[in-house]
C-alpha positions as CSV (number, residue, x, y, z in Angstrom):
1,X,7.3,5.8,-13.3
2,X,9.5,2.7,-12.4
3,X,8.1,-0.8,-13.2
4,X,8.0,-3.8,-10.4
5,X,5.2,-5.4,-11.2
6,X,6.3,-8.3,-9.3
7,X,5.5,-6.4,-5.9
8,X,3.1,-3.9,-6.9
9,X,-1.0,-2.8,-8.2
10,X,-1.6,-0.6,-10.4
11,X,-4.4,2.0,-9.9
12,X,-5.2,5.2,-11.9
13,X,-5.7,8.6,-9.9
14,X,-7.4,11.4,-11.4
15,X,-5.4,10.2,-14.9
16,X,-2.3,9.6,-13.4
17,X,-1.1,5.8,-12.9
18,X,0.5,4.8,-10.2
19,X,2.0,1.8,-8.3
20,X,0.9,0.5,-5.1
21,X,4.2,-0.6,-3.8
22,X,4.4,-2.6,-0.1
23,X,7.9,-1.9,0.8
24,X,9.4,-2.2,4.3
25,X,9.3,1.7,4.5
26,X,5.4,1.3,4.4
27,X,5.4,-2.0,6.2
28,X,6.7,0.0,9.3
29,X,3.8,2.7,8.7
30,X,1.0,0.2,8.3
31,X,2.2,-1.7,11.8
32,X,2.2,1.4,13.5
33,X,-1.3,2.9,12.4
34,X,-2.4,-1.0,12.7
35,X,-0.5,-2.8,15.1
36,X,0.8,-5.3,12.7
37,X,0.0,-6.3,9.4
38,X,-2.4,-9.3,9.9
39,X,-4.5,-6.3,11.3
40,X,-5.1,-4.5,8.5
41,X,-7.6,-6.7,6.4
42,X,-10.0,-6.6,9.7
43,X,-9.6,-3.1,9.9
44,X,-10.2,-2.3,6.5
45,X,-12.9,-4.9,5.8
46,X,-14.5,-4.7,9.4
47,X,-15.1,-0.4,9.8
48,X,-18.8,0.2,10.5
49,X,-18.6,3.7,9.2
50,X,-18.4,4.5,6.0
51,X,-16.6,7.5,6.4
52,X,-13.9,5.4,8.4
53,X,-13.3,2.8,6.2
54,X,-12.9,6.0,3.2
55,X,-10.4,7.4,5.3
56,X,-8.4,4.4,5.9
57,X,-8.4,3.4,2.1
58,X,-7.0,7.1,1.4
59,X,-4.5,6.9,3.6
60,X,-3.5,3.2,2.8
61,X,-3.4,4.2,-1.3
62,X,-1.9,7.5,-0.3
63,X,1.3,5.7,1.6
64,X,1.6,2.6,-0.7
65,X,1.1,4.9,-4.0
66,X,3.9,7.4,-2.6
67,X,6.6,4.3,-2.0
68,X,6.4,4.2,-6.0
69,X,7.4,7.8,-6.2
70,X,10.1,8.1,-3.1
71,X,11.9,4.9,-5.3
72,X,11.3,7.2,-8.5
73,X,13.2,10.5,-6.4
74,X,15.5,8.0,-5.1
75,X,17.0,6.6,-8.5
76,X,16.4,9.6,-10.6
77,X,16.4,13.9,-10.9
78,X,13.4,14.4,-12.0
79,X,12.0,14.2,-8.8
80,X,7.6,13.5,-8.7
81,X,5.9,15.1,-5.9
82,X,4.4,13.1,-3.4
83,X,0.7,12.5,-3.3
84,X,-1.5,13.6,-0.3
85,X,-4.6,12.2,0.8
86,X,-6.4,15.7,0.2
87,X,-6.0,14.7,-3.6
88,X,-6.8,11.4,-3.4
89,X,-9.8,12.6,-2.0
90,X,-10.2,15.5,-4.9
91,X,-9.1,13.0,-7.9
92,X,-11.4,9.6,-6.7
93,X,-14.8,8.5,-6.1
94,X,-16.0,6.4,-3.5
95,X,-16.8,3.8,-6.2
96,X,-12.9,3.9,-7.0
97,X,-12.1,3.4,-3.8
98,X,-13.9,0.6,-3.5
99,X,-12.6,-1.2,-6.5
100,X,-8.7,-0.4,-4.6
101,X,-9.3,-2.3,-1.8
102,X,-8.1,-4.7,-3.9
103,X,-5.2,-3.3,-5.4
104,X,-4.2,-2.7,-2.1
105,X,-4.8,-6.5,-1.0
106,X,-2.8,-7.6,-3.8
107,X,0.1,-4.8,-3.6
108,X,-0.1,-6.5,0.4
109,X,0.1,-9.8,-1.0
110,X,2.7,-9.3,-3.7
111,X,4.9,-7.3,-1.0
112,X,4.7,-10.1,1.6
113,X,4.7,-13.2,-0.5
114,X,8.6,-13.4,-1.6
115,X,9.0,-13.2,2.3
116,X,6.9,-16.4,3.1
117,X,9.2,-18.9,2.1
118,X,12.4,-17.1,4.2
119,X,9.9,-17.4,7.1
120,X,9.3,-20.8,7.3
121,X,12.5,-21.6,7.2
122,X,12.9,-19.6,10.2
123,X,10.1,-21.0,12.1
124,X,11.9,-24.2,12.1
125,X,15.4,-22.9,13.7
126,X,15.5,-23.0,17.1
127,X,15.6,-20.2,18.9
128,X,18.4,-19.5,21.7
């Protein structure tokens, strides 16, 4: 696997490692299931249900994991096969998924943070 540890987590599936990679590919993914990014941290730290708040760390690991391998097919020939949520499911615990919250936080962080300064800047153009 490729290595950007500037803008990525790295978890271990099953015993597979793999990135957790915020790109703008995902970004537009997350804002969809979400609406918007600043909703996700409520959503995934605010579920009631257990069985929700699984779900939404599988998918979230699932889609962030798989931007790691689409850069991989991308740039290479040897092309890695995606992950689904079915074996994230089959190759974690709950306990695991737990403890990636916060790979995805920080992937989320990592991914956003170079962006940050480039917005501030915009916030103080004026705007036609």
């Amino acid at each position: 696997m490729m290595q950007d540890n500037d803008r990525s987590a790295i978890i271990k599936i099953g015993d597979e490692e793999y990135q957790l990679i915020l790109t703008t590919k995902a970004t537009k993914e997350i804002a969809k299931r979400y609406s918007g990014l600043e909703n996700l941290g409520t959503k995934l730290m605010k579920t009631e249900k257990f069985e929700m708040a699984l779900d939404e760390v599988v998918w979230l690991i699932t889609l962030l994991a798989n931007q790691s391998i689409l850069i991989h097919n991308l740039k290479n020939q040897d092309k890695h096969e995606l992950l689904t949520e079915e074996t994230v499911e089959l190759l974690t615990s709950p306990l695991e998924l737990a403890a990636y919250k916060d790979a995805i936080m920080e992937a989320m962080f990592k991914g956003t943070k170079r962006n940050v300064e480039s917005e501030d800047d915009l916030k103080n153009t004026p705007v036609e």
